[in-house]
C-alpha positions in Angstrom: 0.0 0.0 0.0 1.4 3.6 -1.0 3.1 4.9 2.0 1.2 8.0 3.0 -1.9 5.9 4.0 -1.6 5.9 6.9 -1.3 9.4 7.5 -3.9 10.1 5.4 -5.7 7.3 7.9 -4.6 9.3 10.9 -6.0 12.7 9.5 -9.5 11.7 8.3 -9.9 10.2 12.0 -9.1 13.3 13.0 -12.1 14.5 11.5 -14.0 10.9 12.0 -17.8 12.4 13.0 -17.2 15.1 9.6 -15.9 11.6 7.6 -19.2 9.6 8.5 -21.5 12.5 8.1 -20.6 13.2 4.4 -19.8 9.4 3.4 -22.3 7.6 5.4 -25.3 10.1 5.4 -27.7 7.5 6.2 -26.5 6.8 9.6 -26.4 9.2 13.1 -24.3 9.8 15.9 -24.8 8.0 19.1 -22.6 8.6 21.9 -19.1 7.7 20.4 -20.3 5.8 17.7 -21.7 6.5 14.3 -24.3 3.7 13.7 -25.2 2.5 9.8 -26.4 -0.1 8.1 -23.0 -1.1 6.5 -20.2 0.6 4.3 -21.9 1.2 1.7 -24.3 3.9 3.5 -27.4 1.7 3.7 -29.6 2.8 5.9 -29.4 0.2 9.1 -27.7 0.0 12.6 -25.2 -3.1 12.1 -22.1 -0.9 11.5 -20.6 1.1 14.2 -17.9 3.4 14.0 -15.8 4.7 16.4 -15.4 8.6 16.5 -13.4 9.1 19.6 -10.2 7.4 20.3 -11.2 5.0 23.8 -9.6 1.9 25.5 -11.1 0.0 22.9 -9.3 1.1 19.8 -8.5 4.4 17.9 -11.1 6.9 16.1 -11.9 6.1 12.2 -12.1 2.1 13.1 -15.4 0.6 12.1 -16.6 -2.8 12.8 -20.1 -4.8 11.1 -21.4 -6.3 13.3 -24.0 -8.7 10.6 -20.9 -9.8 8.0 -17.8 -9.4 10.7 -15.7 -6.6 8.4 -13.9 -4.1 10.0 -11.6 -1.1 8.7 -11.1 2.4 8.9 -12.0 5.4 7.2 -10.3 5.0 3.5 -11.9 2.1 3.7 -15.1 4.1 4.1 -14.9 6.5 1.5 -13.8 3.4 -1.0 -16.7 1.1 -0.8 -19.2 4.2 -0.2 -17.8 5.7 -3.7 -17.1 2.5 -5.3 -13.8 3.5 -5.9 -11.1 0.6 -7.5 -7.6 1.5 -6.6 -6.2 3.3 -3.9 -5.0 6.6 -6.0 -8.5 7.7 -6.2 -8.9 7.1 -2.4 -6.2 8.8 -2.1 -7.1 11.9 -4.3 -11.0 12.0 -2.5 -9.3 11.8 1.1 -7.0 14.7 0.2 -10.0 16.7 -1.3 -11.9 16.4 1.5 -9.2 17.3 3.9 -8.1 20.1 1.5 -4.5 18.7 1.3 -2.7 19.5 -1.6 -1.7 16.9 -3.9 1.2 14.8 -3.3 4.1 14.7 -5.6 3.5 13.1 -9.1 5.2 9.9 -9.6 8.8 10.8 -11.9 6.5 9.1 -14.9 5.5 10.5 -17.8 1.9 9.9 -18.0 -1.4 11.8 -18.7 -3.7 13.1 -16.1 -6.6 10.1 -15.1 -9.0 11.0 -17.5 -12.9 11.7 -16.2 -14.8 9.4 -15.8 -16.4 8.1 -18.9 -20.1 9.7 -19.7 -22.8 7.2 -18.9 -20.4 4.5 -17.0 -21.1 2.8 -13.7 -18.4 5.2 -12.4 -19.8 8.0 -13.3 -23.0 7.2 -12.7 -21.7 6.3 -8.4 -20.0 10.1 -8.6 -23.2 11.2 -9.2 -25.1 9.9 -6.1 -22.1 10.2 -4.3 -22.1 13.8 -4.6 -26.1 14.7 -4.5 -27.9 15.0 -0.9 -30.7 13.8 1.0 -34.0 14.9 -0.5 -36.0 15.9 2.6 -36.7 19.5 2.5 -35.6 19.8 -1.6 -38.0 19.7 -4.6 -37.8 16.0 -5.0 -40.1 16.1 -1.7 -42.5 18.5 -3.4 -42.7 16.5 -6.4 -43.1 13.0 -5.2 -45.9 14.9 -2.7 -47.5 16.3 -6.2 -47.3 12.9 -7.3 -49.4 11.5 -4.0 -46.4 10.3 -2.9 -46.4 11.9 0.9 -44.0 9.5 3.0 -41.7 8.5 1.0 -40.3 5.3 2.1 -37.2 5.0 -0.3 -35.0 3.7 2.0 -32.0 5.6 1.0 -32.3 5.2 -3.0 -32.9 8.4 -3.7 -31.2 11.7 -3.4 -31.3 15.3 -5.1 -28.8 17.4 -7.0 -29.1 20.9 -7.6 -27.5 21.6 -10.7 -27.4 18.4 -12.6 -26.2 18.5 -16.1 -28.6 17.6 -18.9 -27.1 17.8 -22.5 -30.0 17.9 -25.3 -27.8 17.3 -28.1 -24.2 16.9 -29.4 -24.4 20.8 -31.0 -26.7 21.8 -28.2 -25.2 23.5 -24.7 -25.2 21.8 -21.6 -28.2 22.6 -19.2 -29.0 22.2 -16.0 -31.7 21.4 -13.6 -32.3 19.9 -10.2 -33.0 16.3 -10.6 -34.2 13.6 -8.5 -31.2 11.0 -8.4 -31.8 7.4 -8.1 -29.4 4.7 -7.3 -29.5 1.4 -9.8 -28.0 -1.4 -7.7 -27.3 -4.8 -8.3 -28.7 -8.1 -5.6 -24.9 -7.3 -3.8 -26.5 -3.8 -3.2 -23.7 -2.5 -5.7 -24.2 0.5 -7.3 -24.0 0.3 -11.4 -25.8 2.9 -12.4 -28.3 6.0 -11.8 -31.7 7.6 -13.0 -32.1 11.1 -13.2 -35.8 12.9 -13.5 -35.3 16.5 -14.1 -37.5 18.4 -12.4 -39.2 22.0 -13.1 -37.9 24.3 -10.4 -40.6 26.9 -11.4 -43.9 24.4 -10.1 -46.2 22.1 -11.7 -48.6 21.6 -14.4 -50.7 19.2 -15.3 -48.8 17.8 -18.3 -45.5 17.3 -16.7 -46.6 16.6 -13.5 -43.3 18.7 -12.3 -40.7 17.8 -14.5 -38.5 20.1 -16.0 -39.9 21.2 -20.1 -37.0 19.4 -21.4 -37.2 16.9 -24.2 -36.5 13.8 -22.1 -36.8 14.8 -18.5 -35.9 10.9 -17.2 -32.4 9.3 -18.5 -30.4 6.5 -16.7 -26.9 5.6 -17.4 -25.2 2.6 -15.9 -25.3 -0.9 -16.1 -28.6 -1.4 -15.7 -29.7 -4.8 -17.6 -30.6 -7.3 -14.7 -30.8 -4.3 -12.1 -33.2 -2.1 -10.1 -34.0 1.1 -8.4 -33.9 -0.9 -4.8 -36.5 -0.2 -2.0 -35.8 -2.3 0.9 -33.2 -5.5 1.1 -32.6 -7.7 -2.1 -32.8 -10.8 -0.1 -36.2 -10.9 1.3 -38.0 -13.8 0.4 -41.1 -11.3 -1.4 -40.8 -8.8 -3.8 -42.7 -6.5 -5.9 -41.1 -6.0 -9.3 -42.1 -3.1 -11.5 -41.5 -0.2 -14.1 -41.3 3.0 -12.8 -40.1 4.7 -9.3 -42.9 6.6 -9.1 -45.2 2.9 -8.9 -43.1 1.4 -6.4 -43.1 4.5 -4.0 -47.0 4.6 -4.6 -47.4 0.6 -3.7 -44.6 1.7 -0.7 -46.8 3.8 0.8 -49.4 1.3 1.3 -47.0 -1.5 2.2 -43.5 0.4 3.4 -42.0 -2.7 4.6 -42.3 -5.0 1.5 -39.0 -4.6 -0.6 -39.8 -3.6 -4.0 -37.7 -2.8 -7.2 -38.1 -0.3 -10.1 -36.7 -1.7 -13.2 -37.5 1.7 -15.2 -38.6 0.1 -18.5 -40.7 -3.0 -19.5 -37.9 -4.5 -20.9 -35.6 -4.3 -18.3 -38.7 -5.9 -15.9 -38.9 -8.8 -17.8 -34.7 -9.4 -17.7 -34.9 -8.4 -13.4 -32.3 -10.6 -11.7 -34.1 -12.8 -9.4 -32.5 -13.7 -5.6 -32.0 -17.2 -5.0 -34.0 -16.6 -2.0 -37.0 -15.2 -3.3 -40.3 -17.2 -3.3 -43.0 -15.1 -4.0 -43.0 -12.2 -6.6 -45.5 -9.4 -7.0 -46.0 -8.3 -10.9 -46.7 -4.5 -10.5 -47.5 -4.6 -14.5 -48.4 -1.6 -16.0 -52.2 -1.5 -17.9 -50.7 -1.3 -21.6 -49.4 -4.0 -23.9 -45.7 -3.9 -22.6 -47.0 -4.9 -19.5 -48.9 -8.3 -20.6 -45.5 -9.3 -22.6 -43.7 -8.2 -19.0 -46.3 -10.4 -17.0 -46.0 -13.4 -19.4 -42.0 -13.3 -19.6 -41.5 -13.1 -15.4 -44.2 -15.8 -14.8 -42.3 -18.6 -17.3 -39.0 -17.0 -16.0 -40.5 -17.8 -11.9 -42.1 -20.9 -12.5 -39.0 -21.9 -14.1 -37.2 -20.8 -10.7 -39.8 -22.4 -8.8 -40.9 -19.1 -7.5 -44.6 -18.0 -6.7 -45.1 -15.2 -9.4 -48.6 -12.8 -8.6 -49.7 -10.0 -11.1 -50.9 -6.8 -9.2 -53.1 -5.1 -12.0 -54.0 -1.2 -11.5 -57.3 0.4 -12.1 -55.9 3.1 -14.8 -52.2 2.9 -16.6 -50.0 2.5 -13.4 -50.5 2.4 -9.3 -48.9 6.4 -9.3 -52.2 6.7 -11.6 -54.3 5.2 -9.2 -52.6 6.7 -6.0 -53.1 10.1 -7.9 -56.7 10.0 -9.0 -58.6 7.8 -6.2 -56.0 8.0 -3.3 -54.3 6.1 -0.5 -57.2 4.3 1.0 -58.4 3.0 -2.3 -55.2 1.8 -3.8 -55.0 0.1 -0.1 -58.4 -1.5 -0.6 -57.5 -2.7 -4.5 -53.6 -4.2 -3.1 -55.7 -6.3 0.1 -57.8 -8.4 -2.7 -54.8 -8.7 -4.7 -52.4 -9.9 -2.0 -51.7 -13.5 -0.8 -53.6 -13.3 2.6 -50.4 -13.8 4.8 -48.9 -10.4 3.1 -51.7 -8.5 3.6 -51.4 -9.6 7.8 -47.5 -9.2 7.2 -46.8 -6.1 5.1 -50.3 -4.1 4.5 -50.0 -0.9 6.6 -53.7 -0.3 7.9 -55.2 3.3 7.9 -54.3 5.2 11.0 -57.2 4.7 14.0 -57.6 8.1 16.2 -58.0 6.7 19.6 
């Protein structure tokens, strides 16, 4: 390992609470430790890390307590980034320290190069470097949507200024954007989706996304993979198109993991976990979605997996959350359900005592 780690170590634990605040957003502080779900900044409680130096060890070391890893903070902003080598956990530990640069290698070689447009590393930059969306427009547009708690688990965040480019000969834009993480069934992040959204309000045709041409891209790896709400290796899950869909479903049953495949084709090639054995269709009403619903029930039955269509009223549940609301679409999912979900996962309306 380069020599200067562990200096570089030594300083980030100076600033160990500052480290897990920016890297591992999704956690909190309590008493000497910073408590999240593991090193990738899910959102959980089985990874501590030590912010204070005690009898027990030195700040900056971290421990998880579900798998057994432990390391410190380089460690941290390397699986958090998805980073590969340890130069560009170098450079990001430096940057946020605000160290200069250490001396370039006697080598004549050219500058790393960006990372490509549209790659899986770009696309982990990205939601590396947005926020949290409470408080920002992504809140107000989701709410426009019906979407008022917004159980997301930690797969969405917002950007202020992300760049949209219309065309080659066109100038860059940009627009705040709703950011969406595209994981695989490791929880790895391969790529993103961005929604553009209309700083200015809502209207009825765009529902609040920005008047751009094609307000929702993704860019990634993203054949196989899924916009992720909850674990990946529950043993039921509800498999659909859009994020807006799942988020509506999630609000009726915010414990059920779900994924967001973001086209029909990309539904019907979803990687399945070995330990699934029940799967929710969340088809769209169009004719994408009956070639969808036909492709994952061969594909389950194949797998020996339970496979259930959930049909909505109009073209999608958003649709149906939108127009009839929460207590409907909750009444349409409990006839649709296998009766054990609905006593496991279907969140009942709140009783005024």
């Amino acid at each position: 390992m380069p020599r200067d780690a562990s200096e570089l170590a030594h300083r980030l634990a100076r600033e160990a609470e500052a480290v897990c605040r920016h890297y591992l957003s999704n956690g909190k502080r309590e008493g000497r430790y910073w408590l999240v779900g593991d090193v990738y900044n899910t959102p959980g409680r089985s990874m501590f890390v030590r912010l204070q130096e005690s009898p027990k060890g030195p700040a900056g070391k971290w421990t998880d307590a579900a798998t057994g890893e432990h390391g410190d903070l380089l460690d941290i902003i390397r699986e958090s980034l998805g980073l590969r080598d340890f130069r560009e956990v170098a450079e990001e530990a430096r940057r946020f320290l605000k160290l200069p640069r250490s001396e370039p290698e006697v080598v004549v070689k050219a500058a790393r190069p960006p990372a490509p447009a549209g790659s899986q590393e770009a696309a982990r930059r990205l939601f590396a470097i947005s926020s949290p969306i409470t408080g920002t427009i992504v809140e107000a547009y989701l709410r426009h949507r019906g979407i008022v708690h917004v159980h997301h688990g930690g797969s969405l965040r917002f950007h202020p200024r992300c760049y949209y480019r219309p065309e080659e000969h066109l100038p860059t834009e940009t627009w705040p954007a709703m950011i969406a993480c595209v994981t695989n069934l490791d929880g790895r992040i391969t790529g993103v989706h961005r929604t553009w959204l209309d700083p200015n309000g809502f209207d009825r045709i765009r529902l609040g996304k920005a008047p751009i041409d094609t307000p929702r891209r993704a860019m990634g790896d993203l054949l196989g993979n899924a916009v992720r709400f909850g674990a990946t290796d529950d043993d039921v899950l509800v498999a659909g198109e859009g994020i807006e869909t799942m988020l509506s479903l999630r609000c009726v049953l915010p414990t059920l993991s779900m994924a967001a495949a973001l086209s029909a084709n990309h539904l019907a090639a979803i990687a399945l976990s070995s330990s699934l054995r029940r799967l929710y269709i969340a088809r769209d009403a169009d004719a994408a979605g009956d070639t969808v619903q036909a492709v994952l029930l061969q594909r389950a039955e194949t797998a020996g997996i339970e496979a259930i269509p959930l049909s909505p009223r109009l073209g999608d549940f958003n649709e149906d959350l939108h127009v009839f609301g929460l207590d409907a679409l909750r009444a349409a999912l409990r006839i649709q359900l296998v009766p054990e979900d609905v006593s496991r996962f279907l969140l009942l309306p709140t009783t005024v005592v």
